[in-house]
N, C-alpha and C positions, 0 to 999 in steps of 0.2 A: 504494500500500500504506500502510495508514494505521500509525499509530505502534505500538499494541497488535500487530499482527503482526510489525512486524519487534521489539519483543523479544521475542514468542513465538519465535519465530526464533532469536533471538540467544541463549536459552537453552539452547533445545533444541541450537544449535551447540556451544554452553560444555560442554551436558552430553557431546556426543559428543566433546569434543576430552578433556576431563578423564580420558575413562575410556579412549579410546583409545590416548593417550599414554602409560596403565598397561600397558595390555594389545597392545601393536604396537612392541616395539622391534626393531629389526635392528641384527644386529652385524656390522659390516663391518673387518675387521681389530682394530686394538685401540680404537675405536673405536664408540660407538653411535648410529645413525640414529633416531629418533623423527619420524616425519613427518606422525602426525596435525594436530597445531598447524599445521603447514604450510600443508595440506590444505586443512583450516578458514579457515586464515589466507585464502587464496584466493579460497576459496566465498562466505564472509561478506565479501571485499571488491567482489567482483561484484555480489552480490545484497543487500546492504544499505548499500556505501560506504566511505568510510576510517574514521565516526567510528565505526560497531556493531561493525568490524572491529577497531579498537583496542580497543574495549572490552571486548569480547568475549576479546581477547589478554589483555588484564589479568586479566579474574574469572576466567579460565582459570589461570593463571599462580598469581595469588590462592588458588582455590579447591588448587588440587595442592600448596600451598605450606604451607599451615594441613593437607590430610591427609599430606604426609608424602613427597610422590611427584613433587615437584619443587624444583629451586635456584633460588636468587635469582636466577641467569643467566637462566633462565625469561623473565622479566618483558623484560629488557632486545632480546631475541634477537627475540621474539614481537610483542613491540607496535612496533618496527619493522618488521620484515616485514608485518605487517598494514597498517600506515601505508603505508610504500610499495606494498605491492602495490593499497591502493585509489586512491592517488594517480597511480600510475601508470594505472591504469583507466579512471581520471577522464577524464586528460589524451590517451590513445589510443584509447578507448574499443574496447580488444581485448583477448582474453582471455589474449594471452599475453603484451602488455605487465605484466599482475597477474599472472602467474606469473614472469616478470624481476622485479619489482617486490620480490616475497616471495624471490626468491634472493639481490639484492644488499642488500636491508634484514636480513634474517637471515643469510644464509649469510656476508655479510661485513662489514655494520654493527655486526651484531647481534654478531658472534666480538669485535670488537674493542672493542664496550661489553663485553663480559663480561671482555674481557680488563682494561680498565680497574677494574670491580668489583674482579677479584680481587688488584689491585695498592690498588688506592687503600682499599677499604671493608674488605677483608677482610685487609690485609696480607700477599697471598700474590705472590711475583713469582713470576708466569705468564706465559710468552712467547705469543704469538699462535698458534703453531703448536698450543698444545694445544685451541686452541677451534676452528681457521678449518676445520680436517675434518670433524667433526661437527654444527657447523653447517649446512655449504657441503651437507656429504651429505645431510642430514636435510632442507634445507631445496630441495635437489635435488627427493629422492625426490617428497614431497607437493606441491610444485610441479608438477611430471611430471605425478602421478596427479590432480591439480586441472583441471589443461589437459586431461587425456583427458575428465573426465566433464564437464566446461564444454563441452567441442567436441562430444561425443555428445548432449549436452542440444541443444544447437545445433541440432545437424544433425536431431534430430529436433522441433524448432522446440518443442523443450519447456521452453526458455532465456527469451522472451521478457517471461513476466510478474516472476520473482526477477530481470532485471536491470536493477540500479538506474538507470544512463543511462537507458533507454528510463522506467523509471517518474519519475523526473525529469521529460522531456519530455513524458509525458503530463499530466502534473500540471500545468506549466506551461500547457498547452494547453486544460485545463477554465476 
């Protein structure tokens, strides 16, 4: 896949994480799940890597951040999970190490930079607990829902050209 398609790609990911993030939260006690970033985080670390995957986490984070519809914590939560989830990818080449990957990089890296942010940048002492559920959840949920549609891609062998391992190795081998 040459460069021009993965960030046609990479856009088109940004634009559905940005608007879905607006439009998909779940409220799970007192608590809220947002799991499209997740999701995304996932897809784009399969199918184009840790670094579109990061990248992608940022303009996203970026773009919700300038309209109004996301916090700083955004940035921190998201571009770790993405990181990890394509690194983990990378290193097992399995879909569900990237979806571990995106739950221990957000769901609990991710709480604990936020949790720093709101101590250190913003001077608010925030204990752990108020990030590590909504993260852990959020970052649950769209994990979950990542693995299902990776494995049904899969299973219907409709997985093999968006993922980046195998385009890797083909590349290598021209």
């Amino acid at each position: 896949m040459n460069k021009t398609r993965k960030m046609v790609i990479t856009s088109v990911i940004i634009a559905i994480s940005v608007i879905g993030n607006s439009l998909v939260v779940i409220p799970i006690g007192i608590f809220k799940a947002a799991p499209i970033q997740h999701l995304m985080n996932v897809l784009t670390a399969v199918w184009l890597g840790p670094a579109y995957a990061v990248a992608a986490a940022f303009l996203t984070s970026l773009i919700r951040n300038l309209i109004g519809t996301g916090t700083i914590f955004a940035f921190g939560g998201s571009m770790i999970g993405a990181l990890f989830a394509g690194l983990f990818y990378v290193w097992k080449k399995k879909v569900a190490w990237a979806a571990l990957g995106e739950l221990i990089g957000t769901g609990i890296l991710g709480a604990v930079v936020s949790t720093l942010i709101a101590q250190l940048i913003l001077g608010k002492e925030t204990a752990l607990v108020a990030f590590l559920p909504s993260f852990f959840l959020s970052a649950l949920i769209g994990s979950a829902l990542a693995y299902a549609i990776l494995k049904a891609l899969k299973g219907r062998n409709l997985l093999g050209e968006l993922d980046n391992n195998k385009m890797q190795s083909k590349n290598k081998g021209e």
